[in-house]
gemmi code that builds the backbone of each chain (N, CA, C; Angstrom):
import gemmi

chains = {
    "A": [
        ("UNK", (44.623, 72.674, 25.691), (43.506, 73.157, 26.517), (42.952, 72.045, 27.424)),
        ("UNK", (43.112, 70.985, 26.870), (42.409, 70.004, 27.621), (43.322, 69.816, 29.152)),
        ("UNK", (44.605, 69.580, 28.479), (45.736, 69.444, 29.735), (45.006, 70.407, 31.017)),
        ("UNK", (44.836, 71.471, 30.557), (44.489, 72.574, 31.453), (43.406, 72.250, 32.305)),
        ("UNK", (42.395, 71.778, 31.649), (40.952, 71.272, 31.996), (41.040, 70.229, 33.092)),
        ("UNK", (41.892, 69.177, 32.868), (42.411, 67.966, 33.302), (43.217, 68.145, 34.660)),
        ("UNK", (44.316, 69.212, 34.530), (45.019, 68.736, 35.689), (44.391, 70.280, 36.683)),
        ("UNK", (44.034, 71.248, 36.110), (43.277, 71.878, 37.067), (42.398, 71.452, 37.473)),
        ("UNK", (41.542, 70.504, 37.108), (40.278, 70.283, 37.876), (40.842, 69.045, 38.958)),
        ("UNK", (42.124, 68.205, 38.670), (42.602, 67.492, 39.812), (42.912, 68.356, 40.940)),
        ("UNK", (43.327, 69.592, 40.364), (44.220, 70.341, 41.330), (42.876, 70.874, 42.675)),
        ("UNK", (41.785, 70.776, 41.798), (40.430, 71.206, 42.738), (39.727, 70.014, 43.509)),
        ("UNK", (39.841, 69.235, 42.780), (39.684, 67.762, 43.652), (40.447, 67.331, 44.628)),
        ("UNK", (42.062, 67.898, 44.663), (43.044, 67.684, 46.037), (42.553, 68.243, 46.668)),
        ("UNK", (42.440, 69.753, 46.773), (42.146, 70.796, 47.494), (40.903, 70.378, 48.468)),
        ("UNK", (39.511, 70.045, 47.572), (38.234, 69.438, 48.477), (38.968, 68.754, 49.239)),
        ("UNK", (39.605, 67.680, 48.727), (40.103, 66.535, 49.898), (40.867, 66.574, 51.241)),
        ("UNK", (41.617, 67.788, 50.702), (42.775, 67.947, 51.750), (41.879, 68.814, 52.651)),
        ("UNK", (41.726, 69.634, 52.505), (40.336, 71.109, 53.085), (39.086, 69.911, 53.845)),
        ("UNK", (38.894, 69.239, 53.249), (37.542, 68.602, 53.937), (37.856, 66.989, 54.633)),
        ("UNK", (39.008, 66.840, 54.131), (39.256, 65.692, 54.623), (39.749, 66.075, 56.165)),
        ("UNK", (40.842, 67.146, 56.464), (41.013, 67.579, 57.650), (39.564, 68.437, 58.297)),
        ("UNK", (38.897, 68.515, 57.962), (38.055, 69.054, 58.656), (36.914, 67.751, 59.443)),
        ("UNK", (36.778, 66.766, 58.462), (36.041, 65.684, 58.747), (36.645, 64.884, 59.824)),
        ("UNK", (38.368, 64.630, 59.711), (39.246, 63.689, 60.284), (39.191, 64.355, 61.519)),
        ("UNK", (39.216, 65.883, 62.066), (39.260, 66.464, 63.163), (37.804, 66.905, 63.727)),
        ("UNK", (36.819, 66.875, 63.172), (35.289, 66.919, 63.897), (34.694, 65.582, 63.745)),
        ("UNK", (34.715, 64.720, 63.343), (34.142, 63.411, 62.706), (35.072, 62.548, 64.073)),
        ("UNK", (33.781, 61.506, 64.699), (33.833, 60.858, 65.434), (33.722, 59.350, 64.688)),
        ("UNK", (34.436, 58.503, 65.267), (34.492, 56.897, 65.084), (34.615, 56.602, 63.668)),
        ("UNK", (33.589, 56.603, 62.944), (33.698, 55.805, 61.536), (33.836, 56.934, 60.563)),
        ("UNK", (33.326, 58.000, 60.807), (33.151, 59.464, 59.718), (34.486, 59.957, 60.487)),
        ("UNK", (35.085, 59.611, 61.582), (36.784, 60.122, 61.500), (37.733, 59.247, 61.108)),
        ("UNK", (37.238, 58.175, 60.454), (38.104, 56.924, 60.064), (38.232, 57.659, 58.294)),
        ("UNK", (37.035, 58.031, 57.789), (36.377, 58.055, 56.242), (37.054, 59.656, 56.104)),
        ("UNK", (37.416, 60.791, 57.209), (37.966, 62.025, 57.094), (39.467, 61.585, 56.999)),
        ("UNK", (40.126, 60.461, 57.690), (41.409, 60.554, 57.060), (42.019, 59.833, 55.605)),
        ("UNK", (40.645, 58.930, 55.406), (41.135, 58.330, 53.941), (40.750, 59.639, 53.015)),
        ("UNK", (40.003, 60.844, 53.211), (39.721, 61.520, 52.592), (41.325, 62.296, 52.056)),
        ("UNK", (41.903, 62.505, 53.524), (43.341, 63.140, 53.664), (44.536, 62.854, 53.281)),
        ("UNK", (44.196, 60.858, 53.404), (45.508, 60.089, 52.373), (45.393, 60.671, 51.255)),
        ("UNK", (44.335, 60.350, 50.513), (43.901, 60.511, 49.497), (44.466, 61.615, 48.675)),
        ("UNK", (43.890, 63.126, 49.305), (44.290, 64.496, 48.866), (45.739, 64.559, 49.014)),
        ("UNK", (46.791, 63.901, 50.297), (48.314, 63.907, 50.281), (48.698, 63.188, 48.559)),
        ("UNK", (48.186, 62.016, 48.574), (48.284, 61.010, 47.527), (48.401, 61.917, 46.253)),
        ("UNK", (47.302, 62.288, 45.767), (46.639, 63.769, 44.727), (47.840, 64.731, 44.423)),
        ("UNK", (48.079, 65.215, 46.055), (49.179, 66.499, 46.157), (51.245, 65.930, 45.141)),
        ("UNK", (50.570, 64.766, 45.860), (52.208, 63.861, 45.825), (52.398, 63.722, 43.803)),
        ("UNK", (51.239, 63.085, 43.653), (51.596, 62.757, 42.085), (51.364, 63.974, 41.362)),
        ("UNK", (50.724, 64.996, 41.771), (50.543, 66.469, 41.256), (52.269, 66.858, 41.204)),
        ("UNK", (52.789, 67.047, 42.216), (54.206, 67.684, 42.404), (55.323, 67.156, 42.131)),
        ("UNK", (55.124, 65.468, 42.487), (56.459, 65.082, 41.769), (56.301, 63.806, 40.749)),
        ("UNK", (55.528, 63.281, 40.705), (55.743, 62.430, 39.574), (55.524, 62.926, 38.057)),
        ("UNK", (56.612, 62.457, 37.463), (56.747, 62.745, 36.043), (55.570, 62.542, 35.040)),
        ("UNK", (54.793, 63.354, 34.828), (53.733, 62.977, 34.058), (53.170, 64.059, 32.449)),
        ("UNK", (52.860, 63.575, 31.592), (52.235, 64.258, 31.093), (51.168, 65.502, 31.046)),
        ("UNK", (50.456, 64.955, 32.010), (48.868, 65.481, 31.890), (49.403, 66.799, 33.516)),
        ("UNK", (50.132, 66.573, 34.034), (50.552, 67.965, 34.915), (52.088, 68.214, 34.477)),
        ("UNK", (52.413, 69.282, 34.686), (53.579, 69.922, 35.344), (53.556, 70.997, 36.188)),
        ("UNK", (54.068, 70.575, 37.357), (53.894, 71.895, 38.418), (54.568, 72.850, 38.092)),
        ("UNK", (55.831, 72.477, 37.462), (56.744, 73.565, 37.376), (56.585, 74.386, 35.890)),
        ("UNK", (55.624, 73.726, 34.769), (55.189, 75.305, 33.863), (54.537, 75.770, 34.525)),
        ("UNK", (55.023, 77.106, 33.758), (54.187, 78.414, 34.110), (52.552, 78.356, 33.940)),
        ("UNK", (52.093, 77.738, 33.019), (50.948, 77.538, 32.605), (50.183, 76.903, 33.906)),
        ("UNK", (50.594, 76.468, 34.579), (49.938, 75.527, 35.680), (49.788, 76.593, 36.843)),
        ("UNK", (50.668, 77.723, 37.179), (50.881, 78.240, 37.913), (50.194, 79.922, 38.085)),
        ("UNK", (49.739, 79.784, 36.346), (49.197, 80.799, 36.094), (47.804, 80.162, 36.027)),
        ("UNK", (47.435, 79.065, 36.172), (46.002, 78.777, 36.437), (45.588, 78.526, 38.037)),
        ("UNK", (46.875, 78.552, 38.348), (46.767, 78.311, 39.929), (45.947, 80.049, 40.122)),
        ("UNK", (46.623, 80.985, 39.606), (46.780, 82.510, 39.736), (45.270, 82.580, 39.576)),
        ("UNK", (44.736, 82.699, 38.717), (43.437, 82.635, 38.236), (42.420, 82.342, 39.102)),
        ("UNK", (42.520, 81.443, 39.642), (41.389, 80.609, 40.240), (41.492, 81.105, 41.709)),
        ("UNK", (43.218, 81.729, 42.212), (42.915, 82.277, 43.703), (42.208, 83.687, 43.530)),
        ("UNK", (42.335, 84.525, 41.672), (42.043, 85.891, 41.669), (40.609, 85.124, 41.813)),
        ("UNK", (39.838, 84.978, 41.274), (38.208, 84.006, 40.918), (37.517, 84.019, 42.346)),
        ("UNK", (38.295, 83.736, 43.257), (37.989, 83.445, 44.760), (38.241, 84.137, 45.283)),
        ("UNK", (39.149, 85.281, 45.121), (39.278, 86.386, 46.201), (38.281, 87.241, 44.974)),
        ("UNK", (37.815, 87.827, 43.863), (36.885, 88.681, 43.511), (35.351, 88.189, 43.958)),
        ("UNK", (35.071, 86.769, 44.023), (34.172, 86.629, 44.422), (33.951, 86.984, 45.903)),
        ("UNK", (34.832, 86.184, 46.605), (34.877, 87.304, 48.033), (34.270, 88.808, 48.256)),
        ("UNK", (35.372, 89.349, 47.434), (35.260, 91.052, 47.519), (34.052, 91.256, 46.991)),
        ("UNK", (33.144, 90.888, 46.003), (32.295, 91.232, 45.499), (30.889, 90.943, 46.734)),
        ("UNK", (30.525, 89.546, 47.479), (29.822, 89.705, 48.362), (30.103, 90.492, 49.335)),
        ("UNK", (31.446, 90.771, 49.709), (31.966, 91.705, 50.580), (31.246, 93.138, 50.267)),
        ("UNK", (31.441, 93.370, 49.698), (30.602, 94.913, 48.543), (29.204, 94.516, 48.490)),
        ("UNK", (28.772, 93.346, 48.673), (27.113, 93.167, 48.792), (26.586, 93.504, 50.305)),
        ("UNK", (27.693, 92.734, 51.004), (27.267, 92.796, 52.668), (27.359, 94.439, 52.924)),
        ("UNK", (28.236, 95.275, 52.400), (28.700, 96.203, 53.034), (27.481, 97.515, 52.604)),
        ("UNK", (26.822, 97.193, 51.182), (25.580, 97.889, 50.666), (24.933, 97.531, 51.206)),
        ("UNK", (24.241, 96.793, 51.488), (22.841, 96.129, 52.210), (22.782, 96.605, 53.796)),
        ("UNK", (24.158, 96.210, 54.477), (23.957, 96.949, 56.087), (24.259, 98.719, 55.793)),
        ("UNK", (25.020, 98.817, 55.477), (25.004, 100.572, 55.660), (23.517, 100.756, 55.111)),
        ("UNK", (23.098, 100.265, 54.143), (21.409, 101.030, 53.949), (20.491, 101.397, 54.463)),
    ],
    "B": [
        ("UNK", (45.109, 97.584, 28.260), (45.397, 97.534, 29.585), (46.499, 96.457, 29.647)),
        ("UNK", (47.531, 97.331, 30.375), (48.435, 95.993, 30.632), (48.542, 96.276, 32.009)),
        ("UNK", (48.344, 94.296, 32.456), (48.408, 94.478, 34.222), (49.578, 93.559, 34.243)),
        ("UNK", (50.317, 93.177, 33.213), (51.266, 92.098, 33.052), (52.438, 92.362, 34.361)),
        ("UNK", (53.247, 90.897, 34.573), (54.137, 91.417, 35.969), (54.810, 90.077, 35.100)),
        ("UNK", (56.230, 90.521, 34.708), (57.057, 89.674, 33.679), (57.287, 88.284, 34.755)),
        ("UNK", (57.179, 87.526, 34.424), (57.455, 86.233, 35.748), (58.394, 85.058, 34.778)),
        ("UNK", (59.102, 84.565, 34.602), (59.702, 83.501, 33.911), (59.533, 84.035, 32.563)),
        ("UNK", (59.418, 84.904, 32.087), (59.295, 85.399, 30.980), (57.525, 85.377, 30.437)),
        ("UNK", (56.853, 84.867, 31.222), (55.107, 84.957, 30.970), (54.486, 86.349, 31.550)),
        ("UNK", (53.174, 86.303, 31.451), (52.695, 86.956, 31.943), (51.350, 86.384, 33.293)),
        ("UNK", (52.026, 86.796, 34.135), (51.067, 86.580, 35.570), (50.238, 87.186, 35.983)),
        ("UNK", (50.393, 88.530, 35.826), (49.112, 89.285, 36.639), (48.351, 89.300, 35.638)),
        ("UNK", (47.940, 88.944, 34.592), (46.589, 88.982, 33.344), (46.266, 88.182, 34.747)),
        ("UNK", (46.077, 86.924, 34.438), (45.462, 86.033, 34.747), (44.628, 86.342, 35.876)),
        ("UNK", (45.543, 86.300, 37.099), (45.031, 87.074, 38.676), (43.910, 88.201, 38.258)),
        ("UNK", (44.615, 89.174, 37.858), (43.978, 90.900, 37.386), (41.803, 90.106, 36.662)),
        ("UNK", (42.516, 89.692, 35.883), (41.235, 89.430, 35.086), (40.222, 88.524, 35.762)),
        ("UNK", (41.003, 87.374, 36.461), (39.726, 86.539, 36.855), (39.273, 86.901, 38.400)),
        ("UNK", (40.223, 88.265, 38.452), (39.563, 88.805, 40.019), (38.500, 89.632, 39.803)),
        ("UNK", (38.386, 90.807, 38.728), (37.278, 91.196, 38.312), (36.055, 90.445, 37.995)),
        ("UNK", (36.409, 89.238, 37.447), (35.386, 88.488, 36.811), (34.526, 87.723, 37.983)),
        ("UNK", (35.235, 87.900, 38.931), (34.958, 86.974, 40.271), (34.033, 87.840, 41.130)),
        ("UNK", (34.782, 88.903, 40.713), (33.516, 90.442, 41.166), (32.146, 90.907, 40.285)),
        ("UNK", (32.546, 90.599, 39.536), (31.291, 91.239, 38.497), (30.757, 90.069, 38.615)),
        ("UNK", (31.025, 88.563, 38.626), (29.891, 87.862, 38.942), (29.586, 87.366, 40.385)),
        ("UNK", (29.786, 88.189, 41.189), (29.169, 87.934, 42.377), (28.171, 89.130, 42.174)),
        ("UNK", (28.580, 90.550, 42.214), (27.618, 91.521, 42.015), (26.328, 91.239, 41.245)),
        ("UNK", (26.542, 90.443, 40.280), (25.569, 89.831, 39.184), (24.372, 89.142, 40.085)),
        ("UNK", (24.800, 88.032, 40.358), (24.233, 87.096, 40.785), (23.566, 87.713, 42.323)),
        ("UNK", (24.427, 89.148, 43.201), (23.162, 88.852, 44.659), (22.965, 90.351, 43.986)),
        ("UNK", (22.995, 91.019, 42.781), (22.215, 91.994, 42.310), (20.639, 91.491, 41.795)),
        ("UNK", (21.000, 90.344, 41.570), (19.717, 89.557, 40.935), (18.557, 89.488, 42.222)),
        ("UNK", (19.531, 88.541, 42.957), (18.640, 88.354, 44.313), (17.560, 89.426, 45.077)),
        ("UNK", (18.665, 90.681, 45.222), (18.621, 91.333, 46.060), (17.041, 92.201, 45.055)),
        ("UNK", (17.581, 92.341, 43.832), (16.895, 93.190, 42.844), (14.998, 92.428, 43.049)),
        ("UNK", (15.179, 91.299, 42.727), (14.107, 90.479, 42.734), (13.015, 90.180, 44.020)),
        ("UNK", (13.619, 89.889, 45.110), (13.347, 89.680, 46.472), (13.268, 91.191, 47.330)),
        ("UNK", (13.817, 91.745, 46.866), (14.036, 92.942, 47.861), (13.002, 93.924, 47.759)),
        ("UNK", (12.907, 94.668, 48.716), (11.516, 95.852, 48.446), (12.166, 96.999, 49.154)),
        ("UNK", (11.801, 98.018, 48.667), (12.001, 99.793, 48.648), (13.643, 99.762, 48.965)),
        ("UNK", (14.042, 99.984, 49.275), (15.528, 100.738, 48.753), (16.736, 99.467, 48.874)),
        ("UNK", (16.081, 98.435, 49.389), (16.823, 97.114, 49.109), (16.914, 97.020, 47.685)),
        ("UNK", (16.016, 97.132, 47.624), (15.848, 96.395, 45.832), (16.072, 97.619, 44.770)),
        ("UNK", (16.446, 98.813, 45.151), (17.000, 99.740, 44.152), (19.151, 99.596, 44.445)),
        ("UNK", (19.227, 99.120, 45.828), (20.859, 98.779, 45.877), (20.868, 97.111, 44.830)),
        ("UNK", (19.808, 96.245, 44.740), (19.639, 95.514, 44.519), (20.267, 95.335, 42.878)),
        ("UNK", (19.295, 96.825, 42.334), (19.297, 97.205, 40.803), (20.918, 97.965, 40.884)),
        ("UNK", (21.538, 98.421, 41.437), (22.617, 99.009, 41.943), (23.987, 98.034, 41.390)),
        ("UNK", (23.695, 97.055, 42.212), (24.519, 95.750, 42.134), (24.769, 94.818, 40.847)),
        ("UNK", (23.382, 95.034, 40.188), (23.056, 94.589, 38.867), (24.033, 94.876, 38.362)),
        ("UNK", (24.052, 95.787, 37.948), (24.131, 97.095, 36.700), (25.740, 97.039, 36.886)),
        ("UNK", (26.387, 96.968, 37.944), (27.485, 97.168, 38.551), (28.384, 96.137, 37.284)),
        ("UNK", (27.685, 94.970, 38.144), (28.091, 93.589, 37.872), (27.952, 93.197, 36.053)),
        ("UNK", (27.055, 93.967, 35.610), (26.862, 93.710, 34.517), (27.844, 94.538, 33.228)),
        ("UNK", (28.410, 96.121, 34.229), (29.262, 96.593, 33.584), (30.440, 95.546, 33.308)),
        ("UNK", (30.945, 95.483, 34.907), (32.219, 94.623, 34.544), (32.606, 93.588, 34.002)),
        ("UNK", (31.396, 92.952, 33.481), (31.260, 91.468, 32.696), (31.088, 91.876, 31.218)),
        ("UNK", (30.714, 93.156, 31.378), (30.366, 93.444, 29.696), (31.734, 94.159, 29.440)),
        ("UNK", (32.543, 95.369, 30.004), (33.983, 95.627, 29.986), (35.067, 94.632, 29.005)),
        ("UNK", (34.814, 93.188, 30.002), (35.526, 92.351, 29.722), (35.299, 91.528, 28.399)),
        ("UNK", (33.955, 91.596, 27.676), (33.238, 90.649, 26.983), (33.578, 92.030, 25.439)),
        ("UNK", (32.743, 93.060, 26.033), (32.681, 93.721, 24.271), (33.926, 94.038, 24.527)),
        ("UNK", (34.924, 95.153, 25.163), (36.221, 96.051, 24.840), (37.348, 95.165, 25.127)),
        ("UNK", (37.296, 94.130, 25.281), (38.114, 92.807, 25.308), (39.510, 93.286, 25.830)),
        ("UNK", (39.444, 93.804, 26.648), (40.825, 94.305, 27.354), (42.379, 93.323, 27.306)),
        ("UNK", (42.275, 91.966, 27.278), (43.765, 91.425, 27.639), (43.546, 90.540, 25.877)),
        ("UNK", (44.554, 89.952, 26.027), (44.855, 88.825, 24.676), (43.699, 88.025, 24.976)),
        ("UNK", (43.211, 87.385, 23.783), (42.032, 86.758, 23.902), (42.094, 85.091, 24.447)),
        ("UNK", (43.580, 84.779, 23.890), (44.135, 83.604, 24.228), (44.264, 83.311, 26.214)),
        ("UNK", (44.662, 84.504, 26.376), (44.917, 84.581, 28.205), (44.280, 84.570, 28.806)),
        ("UNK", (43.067, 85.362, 28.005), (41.286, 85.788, 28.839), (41.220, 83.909, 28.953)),
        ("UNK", (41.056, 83.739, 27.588), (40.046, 82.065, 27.764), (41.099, 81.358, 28.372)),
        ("UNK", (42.178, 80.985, 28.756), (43.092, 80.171, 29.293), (42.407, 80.283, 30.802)),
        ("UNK", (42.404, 81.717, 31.269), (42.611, 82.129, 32.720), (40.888, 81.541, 33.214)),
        ("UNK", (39.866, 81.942, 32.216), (39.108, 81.905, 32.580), (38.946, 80.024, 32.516)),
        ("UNK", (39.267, 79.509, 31.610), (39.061, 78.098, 31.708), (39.739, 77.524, 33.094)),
        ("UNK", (40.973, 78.240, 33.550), (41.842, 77.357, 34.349), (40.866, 77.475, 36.019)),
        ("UNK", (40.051, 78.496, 35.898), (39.892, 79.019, 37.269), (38.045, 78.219, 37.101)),
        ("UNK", (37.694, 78.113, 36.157), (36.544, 77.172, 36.384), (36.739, 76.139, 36.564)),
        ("UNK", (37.853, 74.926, 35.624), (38.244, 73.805, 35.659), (38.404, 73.680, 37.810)),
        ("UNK", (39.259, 74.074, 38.101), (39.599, 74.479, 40.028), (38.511, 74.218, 40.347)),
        ("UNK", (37.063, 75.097, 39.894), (36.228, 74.564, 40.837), (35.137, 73.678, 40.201)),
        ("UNK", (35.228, 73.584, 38.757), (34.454, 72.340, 39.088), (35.257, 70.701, 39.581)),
        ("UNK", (36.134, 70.962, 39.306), (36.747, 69.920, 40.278), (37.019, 70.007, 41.952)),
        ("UNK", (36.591, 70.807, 42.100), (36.266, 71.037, 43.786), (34.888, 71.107, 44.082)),
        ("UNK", (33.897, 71.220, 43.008), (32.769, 70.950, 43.330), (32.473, 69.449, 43.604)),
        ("UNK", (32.871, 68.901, 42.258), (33.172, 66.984, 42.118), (33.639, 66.547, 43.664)),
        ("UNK", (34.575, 66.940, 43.896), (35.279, 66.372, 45.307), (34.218, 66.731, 46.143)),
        ("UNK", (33.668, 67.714, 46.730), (32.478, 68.006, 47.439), (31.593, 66.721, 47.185)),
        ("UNK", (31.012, 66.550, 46.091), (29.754, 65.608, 45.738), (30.418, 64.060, 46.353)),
        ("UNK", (31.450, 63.634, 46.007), (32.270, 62.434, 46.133), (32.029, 62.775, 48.012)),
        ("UNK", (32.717, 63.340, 48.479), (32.526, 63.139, 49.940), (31.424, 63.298, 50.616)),
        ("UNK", (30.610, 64.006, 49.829), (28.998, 64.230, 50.238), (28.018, 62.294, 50.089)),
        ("UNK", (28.460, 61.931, 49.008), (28.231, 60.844, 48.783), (28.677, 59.838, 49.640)),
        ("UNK", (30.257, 59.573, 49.670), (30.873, 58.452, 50.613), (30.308, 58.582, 52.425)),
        ("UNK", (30.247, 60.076, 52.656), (29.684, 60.234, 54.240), (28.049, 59.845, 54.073)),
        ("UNK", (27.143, 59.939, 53.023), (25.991, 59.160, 52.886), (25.655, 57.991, 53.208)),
        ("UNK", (26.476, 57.182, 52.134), (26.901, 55.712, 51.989), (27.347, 55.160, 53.615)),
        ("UNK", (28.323, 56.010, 53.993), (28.613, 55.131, 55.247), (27.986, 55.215, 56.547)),
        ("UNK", (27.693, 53.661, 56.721), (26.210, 54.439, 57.937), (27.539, 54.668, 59.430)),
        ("UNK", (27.309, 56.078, 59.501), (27.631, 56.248, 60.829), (27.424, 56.379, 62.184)),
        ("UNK", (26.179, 55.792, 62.011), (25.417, 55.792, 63.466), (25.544, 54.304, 64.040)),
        ("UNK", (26.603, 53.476, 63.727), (26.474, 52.002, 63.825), (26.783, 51.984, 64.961)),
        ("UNK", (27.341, 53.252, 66.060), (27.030, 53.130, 67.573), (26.015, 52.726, 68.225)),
        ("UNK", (24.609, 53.451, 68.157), (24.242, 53.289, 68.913), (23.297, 51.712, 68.643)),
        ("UNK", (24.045, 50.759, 67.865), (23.775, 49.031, 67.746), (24.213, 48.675, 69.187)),
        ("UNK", (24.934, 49.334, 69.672), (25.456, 49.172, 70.659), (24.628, 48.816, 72.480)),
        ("UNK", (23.928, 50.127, 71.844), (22.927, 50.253, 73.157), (21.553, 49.248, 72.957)),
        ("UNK", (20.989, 48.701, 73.926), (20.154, 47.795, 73.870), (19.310, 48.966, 74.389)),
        ("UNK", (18.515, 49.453, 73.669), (17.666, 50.256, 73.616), (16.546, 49.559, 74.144)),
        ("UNK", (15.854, 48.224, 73.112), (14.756, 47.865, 74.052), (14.449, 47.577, 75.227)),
        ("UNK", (15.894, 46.978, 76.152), (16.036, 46.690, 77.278), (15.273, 47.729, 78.549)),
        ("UNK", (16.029, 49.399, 77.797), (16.240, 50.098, 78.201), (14.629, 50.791, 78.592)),
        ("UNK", (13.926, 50.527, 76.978), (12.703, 51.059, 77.089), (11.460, 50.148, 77.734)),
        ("UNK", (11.775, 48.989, 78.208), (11.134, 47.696, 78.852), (11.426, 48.261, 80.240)),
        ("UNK", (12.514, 48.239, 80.302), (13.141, 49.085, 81.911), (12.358, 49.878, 82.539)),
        ("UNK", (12.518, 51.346, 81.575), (11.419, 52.112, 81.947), (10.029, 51.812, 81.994)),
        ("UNK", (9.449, 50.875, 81.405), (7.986, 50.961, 81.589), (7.525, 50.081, 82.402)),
        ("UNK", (8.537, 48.968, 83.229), (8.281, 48.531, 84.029), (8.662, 49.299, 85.476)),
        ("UNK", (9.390, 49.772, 85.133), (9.407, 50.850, 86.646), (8.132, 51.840, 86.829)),
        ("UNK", (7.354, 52.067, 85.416), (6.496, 53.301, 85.690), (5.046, 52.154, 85.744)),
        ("UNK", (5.090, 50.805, 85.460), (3.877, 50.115, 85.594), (3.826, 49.988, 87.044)),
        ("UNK", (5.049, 49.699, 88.103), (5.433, 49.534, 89.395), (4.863, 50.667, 90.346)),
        ("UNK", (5.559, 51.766, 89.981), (5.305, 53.035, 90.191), (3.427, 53.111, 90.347)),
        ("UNK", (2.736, 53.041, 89.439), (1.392, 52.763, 89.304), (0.621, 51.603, 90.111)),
        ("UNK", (1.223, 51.053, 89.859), (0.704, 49.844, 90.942), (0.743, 50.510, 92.344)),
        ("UNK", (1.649, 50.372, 92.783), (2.075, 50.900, 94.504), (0.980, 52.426, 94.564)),
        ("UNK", (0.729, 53.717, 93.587), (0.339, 54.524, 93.964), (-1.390, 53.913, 94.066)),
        ("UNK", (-1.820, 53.261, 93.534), (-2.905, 52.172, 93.167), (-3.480, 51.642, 94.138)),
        ("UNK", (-2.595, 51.001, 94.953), (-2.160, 50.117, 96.172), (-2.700, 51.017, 97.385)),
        ("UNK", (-2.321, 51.811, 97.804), (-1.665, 53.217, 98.711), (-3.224, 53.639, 98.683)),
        ("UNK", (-3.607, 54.682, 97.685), (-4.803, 54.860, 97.226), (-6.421, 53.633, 98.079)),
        ("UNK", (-6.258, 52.746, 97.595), (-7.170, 51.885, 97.643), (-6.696, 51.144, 99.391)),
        ("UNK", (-5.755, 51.322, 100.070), (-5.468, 51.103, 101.304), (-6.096, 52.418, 102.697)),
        ("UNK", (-6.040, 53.441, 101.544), (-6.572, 54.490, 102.289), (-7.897, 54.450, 102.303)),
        ("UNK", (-8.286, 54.635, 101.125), (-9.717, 53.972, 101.474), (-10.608, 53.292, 102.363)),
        ("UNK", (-9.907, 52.228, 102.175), (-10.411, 51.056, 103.179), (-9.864, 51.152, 104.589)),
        ("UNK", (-9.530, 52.211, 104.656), (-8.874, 52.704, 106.640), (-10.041, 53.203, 106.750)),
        ("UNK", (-10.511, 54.370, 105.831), (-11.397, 55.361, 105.959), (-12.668, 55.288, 106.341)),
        ("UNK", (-12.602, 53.856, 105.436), (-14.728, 53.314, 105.978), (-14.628, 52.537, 107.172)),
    ],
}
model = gemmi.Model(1)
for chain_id, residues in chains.items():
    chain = gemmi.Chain(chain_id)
    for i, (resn, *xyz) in enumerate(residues, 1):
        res = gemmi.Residue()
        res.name, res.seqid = resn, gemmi.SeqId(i, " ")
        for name, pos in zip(("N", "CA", "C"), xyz):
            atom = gemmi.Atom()
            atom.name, atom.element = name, gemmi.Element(name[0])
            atom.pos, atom.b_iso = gemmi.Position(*pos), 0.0
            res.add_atom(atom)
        chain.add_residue(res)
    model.add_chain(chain)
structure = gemmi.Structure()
structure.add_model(model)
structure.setup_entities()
């Protein structure tokens, strides 16, 4: 369980990085577009030892990893749909 | 309920299936609350609407325990672990763009120069209208 705890929550820490690091590196002027691409090494860096280095604490390729990947996009698309179903009650009213 | 979809020999759609509901029933939850609390005349009865909604599908999942209990808590651990580690990364870059002063441009501009500049052009300005003024005058008498 812990494994789970551990390398999914890296897997959410790439994601910020990569997601916000390109967003910072491409709106962020001079020094905050210098600090958006170490954000982006960083999350590549994250992505890189996530996928291929041999490690304990991940494997990309169990299922277990892939089915927590599953999880967390259902988590984010129900939360979606669910404000979606809030917006859509509130204006038709 | 089986939402199972055989994948490598596991089961995949629990996971998806379950933590998409759960993702729904607690959003409904949470702006049923809002809406319920804050809201007045028929806001706040869609409000109670939303509640109730949200509270079925969380209770569905909690008393009639629909999937293996092992898959529920896996799926549900794996899809919180995601974001609180995407919350962490948020705070970390919220922090480092704090920390770094990025306004070290405008060190650049000699501002006081700038604001000496101006107030000697508008002391000038004053003078001469001053000048002008008090020249007319003295035509006049």
């Amino acid at each position: 369980m812990m494994d789970i705890i551990f390398s999914m929550g890296l897997v959410g820490f790439m994601l910020s990085m990569l997601g916000m690091g390109l967003l910072i590196a491409y709106y962020g002027s001079s020094k905050t577009r210098n600090v958006g691409v170490g954000f982006l090494l960083l999350g590549v860096v994250l992505a890189y030892y996530l996928v291929e280095m041999p490690n304990h604490l991940v494997d990309t390729s169990d299922v277990v990893f892939w089915n927590g990947m599953l999880a967390f996009i259902g988590g984010i698309t129900g939360g979606v749909i669910g404000i979606v179903i809030f917006l859509i009650a509130i204006i038709k009213s | 309920m089986d939402m199972s979809m055989n994948f490598d020999g596991e089961l995949l759609m629990d996971f998806f299936v379950s933590m998409l509901l759960i993702g729904i029933g607690v959003a409904l939850l949470a702006t049923g609350i809002f809406t319920s609390y804050f809201g007045a005349g028929k806001s706040q009865k869609i409000g109670f609407a939303l509640l109730i909604s949200g509270i079925a599908i969380l209770a569905y999942f909690i008393v009639l325990y629909p999937l293996d209990e092992n898959t529920f808590i896996e799926a549900l651990v794996s899809g919180v672990s995601v974001l609180s580690g995407m919350i962490i990364g948020m705070f970390v870059i919220l922090f480092v763009l704090m920390k770094v002063d990025t306004v070290d441009d405008l060190e650049d501009l000699d501002l006081e120069d700038l604001e000496d500049l101006d107030l000697d052009e508008e002391l000038k300005k004053l003078e001469e209208e001053l000048n002008q003024a008090d020249d007319n005058s003295e035509d006049e008498e």
